[in-house]
C-alpha positions, 0 to 999 in steps of 0.5 A: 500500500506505502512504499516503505523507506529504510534509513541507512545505520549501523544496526538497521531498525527491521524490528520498528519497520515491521511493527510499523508495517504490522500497525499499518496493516491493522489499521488498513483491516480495520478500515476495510472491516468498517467498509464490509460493515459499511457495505452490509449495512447499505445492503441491508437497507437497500434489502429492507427498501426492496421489500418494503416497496414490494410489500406497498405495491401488493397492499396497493394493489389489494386494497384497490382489487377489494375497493373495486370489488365491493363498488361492483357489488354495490353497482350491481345491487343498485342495479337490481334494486333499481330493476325490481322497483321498476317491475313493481312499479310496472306490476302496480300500473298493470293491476290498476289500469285492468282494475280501472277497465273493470270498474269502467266495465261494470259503470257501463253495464250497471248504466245499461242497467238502469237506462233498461229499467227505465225503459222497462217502466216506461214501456209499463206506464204506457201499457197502463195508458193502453189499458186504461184507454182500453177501459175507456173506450169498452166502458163506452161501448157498454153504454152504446150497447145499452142505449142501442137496447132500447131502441131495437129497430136496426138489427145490423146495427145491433150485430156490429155494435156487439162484435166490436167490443167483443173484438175490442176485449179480446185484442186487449186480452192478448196485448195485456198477455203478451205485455206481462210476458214481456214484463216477467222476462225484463223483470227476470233479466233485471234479477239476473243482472242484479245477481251477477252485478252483487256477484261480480262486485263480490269477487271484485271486493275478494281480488281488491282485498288480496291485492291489497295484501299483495300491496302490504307484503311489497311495501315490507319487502322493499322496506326490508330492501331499503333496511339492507341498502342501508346496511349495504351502505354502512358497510361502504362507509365503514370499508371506505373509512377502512381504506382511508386508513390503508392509505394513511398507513401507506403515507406513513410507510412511504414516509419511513422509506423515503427517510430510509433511503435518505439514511441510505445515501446519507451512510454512502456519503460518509462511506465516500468521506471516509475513503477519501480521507484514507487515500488522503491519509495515504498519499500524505503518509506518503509524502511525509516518508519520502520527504523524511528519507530525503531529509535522511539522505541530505543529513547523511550526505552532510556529515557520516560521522555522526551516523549512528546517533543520526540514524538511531534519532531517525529510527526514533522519530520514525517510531514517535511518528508510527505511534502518533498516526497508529495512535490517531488511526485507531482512535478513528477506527475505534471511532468508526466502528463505534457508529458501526455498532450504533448503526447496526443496533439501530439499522432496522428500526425507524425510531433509532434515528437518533443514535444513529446521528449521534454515532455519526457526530462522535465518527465525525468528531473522531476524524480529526485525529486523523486529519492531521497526523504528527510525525514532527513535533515543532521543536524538531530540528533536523540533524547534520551529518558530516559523513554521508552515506547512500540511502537504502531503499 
């Protein structure tokens, strides 16, 4: 990862190298330890997103296939209620249009009545006329006869005026016969009209009543259709008041998605932040032991004879400043993998955001430690060498 820089001396220092090497190491594993944690985490919640998602979308998809359902049932009911009180409206205005041709019927036939009865007495009040002039004119033919007796001198007179009332008695005989004949008929119709009149009123009164029960049993059955359209209708109430409640559901979870999602990216950046400052750490690191070994090798090439002291000086600030940027790293990692353990603690519950922020203000509070490491202190003043020596790369 670093290119590692060992100063030329007496004794080389291959033991502070390697534990410098084995710090770095560890401190390279704990950091990509942290991105593996990181990592989970990020698919963890992109996972948990999915499913979520998922889990809307079918309870979407449900809810609005159950809504759907239950506006057919009701278009549907609504539709044969609205198909049954046209048929019984239909079924009304038959029953009373054949009632009103029955009632019109029986008007007309009980005026044909009268006006025949009428007639009936009329034809008897001048039968009666009839007779009574009949009457008139034979009592009048008596008194002829009568006056005729006395004087007896015509004989052909006396024939014609006996014959004529004779004929006069007999024509009224029949007449009067076939009058009351016809008498008795009418008087026999009008009995029989009469009596189909009262019978036909009769069944008319029997079918008025039964309708009128039929009338009674369809107004509780639509009062009975009425009470289960309300019903119907409360429990359209209670079902929309039930998918409003879905929806609300819905928001809220979509809500808690859009705020993990943003958690999400929120941890990608601090993941991108943290690379970054690795590789800047890195490269400075970097620098600060190319510039140390160039320094060793000017300090050598200006005085060897202060060699020894010089490289054990250069091996103890290589140490110094080992410790420094191990101790600085670890304080990062330890740093890091604290919010880690915030974050995994609280990575599957909404209502943990709060640690969650915390662990990453103590991760950010941490990173300075890491910023800027301190190989040098600033009294530190290089040495000078009067024999130099080439550098060991």
């Amino acid at each position: 990862m670093v290119s590692e820089v060992h100063p030329p001396s007496l004794c080389p220092p291959t033991s502070a190298s390697a534990s410098e090497r084995r710090q770095w190491e560890r401190i390279f594993a704990a950091l990509m330890e942290m991105l593996r944690q990181r990592q989970g985490q990020i698919e963890t919640l992109a996972g948990d997103r999915k499913f979520l998602q998922d889990y809307v979308l079918l309870q979407h998809n449900r809810w609005e296939s159950k809504a759907q359902l239950l506006e057919s049932q009701i278009a549907q009911m609504k539709k044969v209620e609205e198909m049954e009180r046209l048929a019984y409206a239909a079924k009304l205005d038959l029953m009373l249009g054949l009632k009103q041709m029955e009632v019109s019927r029986c008007k007309e036939l009980f005026e044909n009545t009268e006006s025949d009865l009428q007639d009936f007495h009329e034809c008897v009040e001048t039968l009666n006329r009839e007779i009574s002039l009949l009457k008139m004119k034979s009592s009048e033919g008596d008194m002829r006869s009568m006056s005729s007796g006395e004087n007896q001198q015509d004989d052909g007179h006396l024939c014609s005026g006996s014959t004529e009332p004779r004929n006069w008695k007999q024509a009224y005989k029949k007449l009067s016969a076939k009058k009351e004949a016809e008498v008795t008929a009418l008087l026999a119709e009008k009995d029989f009209v009469w009596h189909q009149f009262k019978k036909m009123e009769g069944e008319y009164t029997g079918l008025l009543k039964s309708k009128q029960v039929e009338v009674n049993q369809a107004n509780e059955a639509a009062e009975k259709l009425q009470a289960t359209v309300e019903k119907l209708q409360s429990s359209v109430f209670d079902k929309e008041e039930m998918i409003s409640n879905l929806r609300a559901d819905v928001s809220r979870m979509e809500v808690d998605l859009r705020s993990r999602t943003r958690e999400a990216s929120m941890n990608d950046e601090e993941v991108k932040k943290l690379q970054f400052s690795v590789r800047e750490k890195d490269a400075m690191i970097a620098k600060l032991q190319r510039e140390l070994a160039r320094t060793e090798a000017n300090s050598r090439k200006s005085s060897g004879k202060k060699m020894p002291r010089s490289s054990k000086e250069a091996s103890l600030l290589r140490r110094s400043a080992g410790r420094s940027v191990s101790k600085g790293r670890s304080q990062g990692v330890s740093a890091s993998r604290s919010s880690i353990v915030h974050c995994d603690s609280s990575g599957s519950r909404i209502a943990d955001s709060g640690l969650r922020m915390s662990s990453k203000r103590k991760s950010l509070t941490s990173m300075p430690a890491l910023d800027s490491p301190k190989l040098f202190s600033s009294s530190f003043k290089v040495p000078k060498l009067r024999h130099p020596s080439p550098a060991r790369f």
